[in-house]
C-alpha positions in Angstrom: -65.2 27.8 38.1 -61.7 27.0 38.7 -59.0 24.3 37.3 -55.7 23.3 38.8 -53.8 21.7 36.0 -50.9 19.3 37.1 -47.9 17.9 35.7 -47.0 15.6 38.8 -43.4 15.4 40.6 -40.9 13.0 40.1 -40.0 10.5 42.7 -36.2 9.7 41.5 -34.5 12.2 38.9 -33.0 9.7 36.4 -33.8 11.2 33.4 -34.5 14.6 31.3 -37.9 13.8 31.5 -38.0 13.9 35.3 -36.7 17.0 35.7 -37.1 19.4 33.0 -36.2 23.0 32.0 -39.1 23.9 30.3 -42.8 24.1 31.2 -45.0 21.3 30.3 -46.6 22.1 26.5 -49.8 20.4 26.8 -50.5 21.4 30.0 -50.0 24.5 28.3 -52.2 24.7 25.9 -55.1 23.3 27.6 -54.7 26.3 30.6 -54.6 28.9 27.5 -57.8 27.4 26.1 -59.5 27.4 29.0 -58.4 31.0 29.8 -59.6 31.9 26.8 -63.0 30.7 27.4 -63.4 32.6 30.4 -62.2 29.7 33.1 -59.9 30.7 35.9 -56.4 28.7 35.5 -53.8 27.7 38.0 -50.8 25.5 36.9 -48.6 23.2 38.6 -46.3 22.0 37.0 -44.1 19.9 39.5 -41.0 18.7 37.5 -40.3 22.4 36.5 -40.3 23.6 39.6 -39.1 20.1 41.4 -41.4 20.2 43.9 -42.3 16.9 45.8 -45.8 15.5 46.9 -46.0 17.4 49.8 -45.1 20.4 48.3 -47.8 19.9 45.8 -50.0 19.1 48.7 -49.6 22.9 49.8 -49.8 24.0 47.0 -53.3 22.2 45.8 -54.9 23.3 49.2 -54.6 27.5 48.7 -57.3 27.6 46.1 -60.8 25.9 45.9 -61.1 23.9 42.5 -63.7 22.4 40.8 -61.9 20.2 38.7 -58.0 18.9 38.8 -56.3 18.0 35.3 -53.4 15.6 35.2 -50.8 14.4 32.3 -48.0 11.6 32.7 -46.2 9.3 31.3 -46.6 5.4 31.6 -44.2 5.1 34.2 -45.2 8.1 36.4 -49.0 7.5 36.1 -48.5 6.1 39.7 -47.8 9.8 40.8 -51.2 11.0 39.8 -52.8 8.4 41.8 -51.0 9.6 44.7 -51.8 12.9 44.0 -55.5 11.9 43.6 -55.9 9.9 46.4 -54.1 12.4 48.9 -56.4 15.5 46.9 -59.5 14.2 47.7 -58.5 13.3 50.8 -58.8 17.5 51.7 -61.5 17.4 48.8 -63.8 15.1 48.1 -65.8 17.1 45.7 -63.4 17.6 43.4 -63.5 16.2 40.1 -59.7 14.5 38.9 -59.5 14.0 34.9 -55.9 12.2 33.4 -55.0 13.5 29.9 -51.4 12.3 27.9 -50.5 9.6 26.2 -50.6 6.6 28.7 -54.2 6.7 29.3 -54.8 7.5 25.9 -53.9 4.2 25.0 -55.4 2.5 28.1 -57.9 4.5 29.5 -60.1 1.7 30.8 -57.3 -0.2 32.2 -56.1 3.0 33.8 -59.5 4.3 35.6 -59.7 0.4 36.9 -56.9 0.6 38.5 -56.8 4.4 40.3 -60.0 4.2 42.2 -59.6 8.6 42.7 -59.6 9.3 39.1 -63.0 10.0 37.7 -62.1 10.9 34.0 -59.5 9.8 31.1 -59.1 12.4 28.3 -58.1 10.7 24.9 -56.2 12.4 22.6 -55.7 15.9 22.3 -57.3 17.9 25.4 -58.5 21.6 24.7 -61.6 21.4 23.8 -62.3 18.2 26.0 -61.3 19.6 29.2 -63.7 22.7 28.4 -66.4 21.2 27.8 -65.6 19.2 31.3 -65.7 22.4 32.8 -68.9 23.2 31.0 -70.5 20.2 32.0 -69.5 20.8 35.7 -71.0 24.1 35.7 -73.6 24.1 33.6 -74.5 20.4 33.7 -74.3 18.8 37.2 -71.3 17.1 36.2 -73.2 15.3 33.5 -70.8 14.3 31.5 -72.5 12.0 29.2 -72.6 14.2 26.1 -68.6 15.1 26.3 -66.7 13.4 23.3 -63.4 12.0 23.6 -63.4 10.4 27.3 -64.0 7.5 29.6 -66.4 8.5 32.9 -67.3 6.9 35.9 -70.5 7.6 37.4 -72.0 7.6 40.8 -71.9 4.2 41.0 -68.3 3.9 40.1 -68.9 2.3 36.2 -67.4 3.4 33.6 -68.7 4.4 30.7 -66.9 5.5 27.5 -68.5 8.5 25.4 -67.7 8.9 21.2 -64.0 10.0 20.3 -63.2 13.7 19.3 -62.3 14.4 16.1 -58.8 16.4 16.0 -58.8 19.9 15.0 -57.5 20.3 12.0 -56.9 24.1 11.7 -54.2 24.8 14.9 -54.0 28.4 14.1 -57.4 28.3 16.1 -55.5 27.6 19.2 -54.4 29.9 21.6 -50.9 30.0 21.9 -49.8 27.8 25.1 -49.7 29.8 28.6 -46.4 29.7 29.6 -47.0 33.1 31.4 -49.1 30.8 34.0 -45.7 28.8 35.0 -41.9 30.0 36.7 -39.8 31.4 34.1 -37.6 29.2 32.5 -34.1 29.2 30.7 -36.1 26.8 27.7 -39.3 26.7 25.5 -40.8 24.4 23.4 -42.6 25.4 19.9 -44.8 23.1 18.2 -45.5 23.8 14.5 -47.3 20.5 13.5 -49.2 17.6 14.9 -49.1 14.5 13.5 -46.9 11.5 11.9 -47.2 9.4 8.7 -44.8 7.2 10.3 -45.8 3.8 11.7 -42.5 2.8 14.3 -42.9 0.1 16.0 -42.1 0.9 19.0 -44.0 4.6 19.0 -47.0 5.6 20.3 -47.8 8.8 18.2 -50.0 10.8 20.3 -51.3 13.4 17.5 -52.0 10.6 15.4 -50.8 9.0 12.2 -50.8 9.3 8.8 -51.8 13.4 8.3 -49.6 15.9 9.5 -51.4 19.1 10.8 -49.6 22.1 9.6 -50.1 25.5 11.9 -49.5 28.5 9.1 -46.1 30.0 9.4 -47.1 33.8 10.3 -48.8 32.2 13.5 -45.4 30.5 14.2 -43.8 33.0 14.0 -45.9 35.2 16.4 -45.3 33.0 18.7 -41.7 33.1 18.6 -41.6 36.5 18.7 -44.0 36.5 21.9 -41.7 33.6 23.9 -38.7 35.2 22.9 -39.0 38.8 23.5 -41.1 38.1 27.1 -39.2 35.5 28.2 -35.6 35.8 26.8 -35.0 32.0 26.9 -31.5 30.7 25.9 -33.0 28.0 23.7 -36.1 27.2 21.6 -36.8 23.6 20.9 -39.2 22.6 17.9 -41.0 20.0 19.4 -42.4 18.5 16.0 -41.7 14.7 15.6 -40.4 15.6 12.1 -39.1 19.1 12.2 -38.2 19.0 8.6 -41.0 16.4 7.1 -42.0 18.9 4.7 -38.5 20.2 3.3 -39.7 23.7 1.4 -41.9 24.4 4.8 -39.1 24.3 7.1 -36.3 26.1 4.4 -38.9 28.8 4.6 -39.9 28.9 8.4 -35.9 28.9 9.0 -35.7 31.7 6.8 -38.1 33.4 8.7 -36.5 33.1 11.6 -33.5 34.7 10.1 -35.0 37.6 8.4 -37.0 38.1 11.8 -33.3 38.4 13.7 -34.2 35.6 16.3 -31.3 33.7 15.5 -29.4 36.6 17.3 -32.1 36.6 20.6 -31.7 33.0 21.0 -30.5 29.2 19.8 -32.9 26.6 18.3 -33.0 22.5 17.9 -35.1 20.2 16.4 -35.7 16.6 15.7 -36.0 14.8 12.0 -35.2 11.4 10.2 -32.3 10.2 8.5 -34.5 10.7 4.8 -35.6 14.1 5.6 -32.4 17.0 5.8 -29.8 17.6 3.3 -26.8 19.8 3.3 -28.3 23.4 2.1 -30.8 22.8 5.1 -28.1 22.0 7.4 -26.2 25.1 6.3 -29.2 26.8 6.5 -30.0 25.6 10.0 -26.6 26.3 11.2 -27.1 30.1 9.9 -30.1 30.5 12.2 -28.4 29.4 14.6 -30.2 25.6 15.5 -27.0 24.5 18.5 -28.8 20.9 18.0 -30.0 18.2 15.7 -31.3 15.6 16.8 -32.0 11.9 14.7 -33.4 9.1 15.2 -31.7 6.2 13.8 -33.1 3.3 16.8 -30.5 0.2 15.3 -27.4 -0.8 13.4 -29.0 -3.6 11.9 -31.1 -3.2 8.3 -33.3 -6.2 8.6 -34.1 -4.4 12.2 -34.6 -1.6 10.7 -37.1 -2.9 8.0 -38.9 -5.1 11.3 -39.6 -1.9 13.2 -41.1 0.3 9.9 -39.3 2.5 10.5 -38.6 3.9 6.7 -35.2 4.2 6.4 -32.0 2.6 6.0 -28.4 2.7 7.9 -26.9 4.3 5.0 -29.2 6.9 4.9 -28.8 7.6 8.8 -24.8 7.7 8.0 -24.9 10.2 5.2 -27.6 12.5 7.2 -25.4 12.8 10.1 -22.3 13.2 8.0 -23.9 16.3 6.5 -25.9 17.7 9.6 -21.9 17.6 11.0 -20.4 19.1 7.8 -23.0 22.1 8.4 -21.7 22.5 11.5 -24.5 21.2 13.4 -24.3 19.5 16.7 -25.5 16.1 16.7 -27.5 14.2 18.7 -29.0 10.1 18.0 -31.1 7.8 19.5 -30.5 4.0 20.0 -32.5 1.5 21.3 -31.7 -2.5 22.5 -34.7 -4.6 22.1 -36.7 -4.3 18.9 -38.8 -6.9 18.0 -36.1 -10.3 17.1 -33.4 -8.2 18.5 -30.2 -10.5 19.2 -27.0 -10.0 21.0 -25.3 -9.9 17.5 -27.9 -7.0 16.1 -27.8 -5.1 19.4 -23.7 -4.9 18.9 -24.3 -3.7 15.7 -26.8 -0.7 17.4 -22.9 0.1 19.4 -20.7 -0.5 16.3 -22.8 2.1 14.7 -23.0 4.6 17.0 -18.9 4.5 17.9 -19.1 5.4 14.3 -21.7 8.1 13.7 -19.8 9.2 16.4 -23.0 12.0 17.8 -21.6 14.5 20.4 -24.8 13.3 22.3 -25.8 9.5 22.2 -28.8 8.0 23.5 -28.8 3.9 24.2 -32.7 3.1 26.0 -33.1 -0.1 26.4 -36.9 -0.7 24.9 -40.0 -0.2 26.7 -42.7 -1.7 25.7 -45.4 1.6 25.5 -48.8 0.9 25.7 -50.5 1.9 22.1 -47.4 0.4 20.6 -47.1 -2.5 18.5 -44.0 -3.7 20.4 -46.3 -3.5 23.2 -48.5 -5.9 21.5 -45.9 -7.9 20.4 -44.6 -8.2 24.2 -48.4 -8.7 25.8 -48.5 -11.9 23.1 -44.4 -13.2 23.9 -44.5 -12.7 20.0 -40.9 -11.0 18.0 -38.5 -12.6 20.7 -40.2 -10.4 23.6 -40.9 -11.7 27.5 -42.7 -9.2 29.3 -41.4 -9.1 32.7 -43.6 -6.7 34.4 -47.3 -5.2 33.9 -46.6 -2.6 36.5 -46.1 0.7 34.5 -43.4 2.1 37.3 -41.3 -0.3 35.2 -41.8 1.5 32.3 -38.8 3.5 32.3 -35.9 3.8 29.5 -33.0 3.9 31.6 -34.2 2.2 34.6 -37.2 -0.1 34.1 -37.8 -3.5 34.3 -40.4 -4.0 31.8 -39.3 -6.8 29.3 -36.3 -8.8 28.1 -35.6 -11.0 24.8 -35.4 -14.4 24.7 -32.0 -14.5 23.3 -30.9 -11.5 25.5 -32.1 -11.4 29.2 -32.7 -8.2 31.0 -29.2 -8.3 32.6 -27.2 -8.5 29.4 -29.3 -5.6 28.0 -28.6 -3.8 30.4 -24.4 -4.5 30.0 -25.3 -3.8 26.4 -26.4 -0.1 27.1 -23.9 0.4 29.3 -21.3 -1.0 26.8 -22.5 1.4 23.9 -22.3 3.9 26.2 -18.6 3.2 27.7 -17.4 2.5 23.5 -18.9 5.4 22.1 -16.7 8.1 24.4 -13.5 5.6 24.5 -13.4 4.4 20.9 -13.3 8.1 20.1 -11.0 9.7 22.7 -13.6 11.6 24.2 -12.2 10.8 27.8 -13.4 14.6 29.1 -16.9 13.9 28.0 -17.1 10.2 29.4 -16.5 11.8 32.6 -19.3 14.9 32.2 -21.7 11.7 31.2 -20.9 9.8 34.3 -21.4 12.9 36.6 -24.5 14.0 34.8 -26.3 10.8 35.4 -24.6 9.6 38.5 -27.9 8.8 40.2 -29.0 6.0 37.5 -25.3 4.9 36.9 -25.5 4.1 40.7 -28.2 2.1 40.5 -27.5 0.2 37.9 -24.2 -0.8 39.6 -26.2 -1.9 42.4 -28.5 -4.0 40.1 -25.7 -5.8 38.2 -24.2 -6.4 41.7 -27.5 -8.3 43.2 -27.6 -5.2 45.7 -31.4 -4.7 46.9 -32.6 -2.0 44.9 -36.6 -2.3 45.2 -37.3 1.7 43.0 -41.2 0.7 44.1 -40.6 0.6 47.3 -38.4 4.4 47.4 -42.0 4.9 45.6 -44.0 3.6 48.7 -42.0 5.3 51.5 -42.8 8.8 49.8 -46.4 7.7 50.0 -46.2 7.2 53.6 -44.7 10.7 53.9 -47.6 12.2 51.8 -50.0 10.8 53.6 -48.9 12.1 56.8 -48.6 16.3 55.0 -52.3 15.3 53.9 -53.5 14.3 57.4 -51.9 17.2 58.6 -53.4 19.9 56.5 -57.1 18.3 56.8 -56.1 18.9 60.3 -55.4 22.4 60.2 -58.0 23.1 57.5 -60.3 22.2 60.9 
């Protein structure tokens, strides 16, 4: 038995997420449960190591698998199906699963549509994906008695099986392989699952409502094992609430500090506005966290209250006030296009963050995730929305094309982000780091220069003309396989 498990490439680097310095987490935690069942593992994670389709292609073809495991977002999902289609192309016999959070929330939509993928995984994927294996070893590939997907058979039907509960103890997982991928300069930790947070415009994978606390001696294990293996320069704490549960994190941070890993590496971590004080901050700053990152989303309070998302604009003032006061660096999220957004509440996103003043601002213009309610909202025309596309290659922050308010079309969003962007560095005399932003993202500034302008910039078809150059590598290595 033998699993390739893929994170797929990128066809345009625009953002973070396309190119990463890290190794993908999940698929890292479903290759160290498997190994730890006894199942040979091979990763491929194509965004760390910025390979291209054809370089996958080579890559897929030294080994003989029984079963290929995919995760994406919504608006790569389109670069598993080519992955799929050119895959079993060389093998038909293979059997392709999807994990992640896109076909979590449209797993029936999403095997419709890829006529190569035979399996979605919902939810969380370790003990899913083994018993996959188990039913394509021990089974005949009957996978009928496998909770928590969506199957088609022989016949090409689909049939959906019971969900999976979650599992609630996550000291009984494995920490995640990142021995399996290239060494890189950044890790990611995860220390709970889970949000009791119900944003609009969030999808939540680990589900709502309970958090899912791993104990903090396991934690700390595994900082010790990423730090003194693989030396990284930072650690991020990918919780969606680093500091949800105040005297847990004062204590883990302490840890960290009595442990000496503040000196081995840096740390950063996300939180809300309600959640961090200034004796955490300090305390933070102690151990060495280079980065804070919170979400504050708008500049309007009846926005605010619209999108549930629990907090108000004072409090998102005062809590970056004091994560600066400590010392911290700061970085905030913004988005133009919650539900009733207006030209006059979008200003207000800017006005705020010129103010806030973050050394690292982030203005997305909203996407309407499936699993969302905004999605919802936008499927329905409901809250203001117009859904412009049902393609998920659209559904991109910084570049998409996915919706549009009525009382702001997709064009003056669009000025709007780039407008918040432009005031936040000149309003504040930060002309150096205007000019570090520009060169950082020069590839999306480009294009949306080109959009504003009317110049042809059809991102589907850059999309298409790399399949045609895939499918050429795959005919040429079923040729030289014979």
């Amino acid at each position: 038995m033998r699993v390739l498990l893929v994170n797929p490439p990128a066809t345009n680097t625009f953002e973070e997420h396309d190119e990463p310095n890290h190794p993908c987490m999940s698929v890292a935690y479903i290759a160290s449960y498997l190994r730890s069942k006894g199942i040979l593992v091979d990763v491929l994670d194509c965004k760390l190591e910025k390979l291209n389709f054809e370089n996958s292609v080579q890559r897929f073809r030294e080994n003989k698998y029984d079963i290929v495991g995919f995760t994406s977002f919504t608006h790569d999902v389109h670069n598993v199906n080519i992955l799929c289609e050119a895959f079993k192309k060389i093998d038909p016999n293979i059997v392709t699963a999807l994990g992640g959070v896109h076909v979590t929330a449209l797993p029936y939509d999403t095997l419709m549509a890829f006529e190569k993928l035979d399996i979605a995984v919902i939810g969380e994927g370790e003990y899913t994906f083994y018993e996959l294996c188990d039913a394509i070893e021990n089974r005949n590939k009957d996978f009928s008695k496998v909770f928590g997907i969506f199957y088609k058979d022989d016949k090409n039907e689909i049939h959906i099986n019971p969900i999976r509960m979650r599992e609630q103890n996550l000291d009984n997982l494995p920490f995640p392989a990142y021995d399996l991928f290239p060494k890189a300069k950044k890790y990611q930790v995860i220390t709970a699952r889970g949000c009791p947070n119900f944003c609009s415009f969030c999808m939540s994978p680990y589900g709502r409502k309970i958090m899912r606390f791993r104990g903090l001696e396991n934690v700390m294990q595994e900082l010790d094992w990423i730090i003194n293996v693989f030396h990284p320069i930072e650690i991020r704490f990918n919780d969606e609430t680093f500091s949800h549960d105040y005297d847990r994190a004062t204590k883990m941070v302490n840890m960290i500090m009595e442990a000496g890993y503040h000196k081995k590496t840096s740390f950063r971590a996300s939180t809300r506005a309600n959640k961090i004080d200034y004796d955490l901050a300090v305390l933070m700053k102690r151990a060495n966290f280079c980065y804070l990152e919170i979400g504050v989303e708008t500049g309007d309070q009846d926005i605010m209250i619209k999108t549930h998302k629990g907090t108000t604009v004072d409090q998102v003032a005062s809590a970056v006030r004091i994560a600066k006061k400590a010392g911290l660096t700061v970085g905030c999220g913004f988005i133009i296009g919650h539900p009733y957004e207006t030209k006059a509440t979008a200003k207000k996103t800017m006005d705020l963050m010129v103010e806030l003043n973050p050394s690292v601002g982030a203005v997305g213009i909203m996407v309407p995730y499936p699993g969302t309610e905004v999605y919802e909202l936008a499927r329905q025309g409901k809250a203001g929305y117009k859904l412009l596309s049902a393609d998920w290659r659209d559904y991109n922050k910084q570049i998409g094309n996915a919706l549009e308010m009525e009382s702001l079309n997709r064009k003056e969003m669009e000025r709007l982000q780039a407008y918040g962007y432009l005031k936040l560095y000149v309003k504040n005399y930060r002309f150096l780091d205007l000019a570090k932003f520009v060169w950082k993202y020069r590839k999306a500034g480009i294009y949306f220069v080109k959009k504003q302008f009317g110049i042809k910039t059809d991102y589907n078809k850059m999309k298409d003309a790399q399949k045609e150059k895939l499918e050429k590598t795959v005919a040429s290595v079923i040729a030289s396989s014979g």
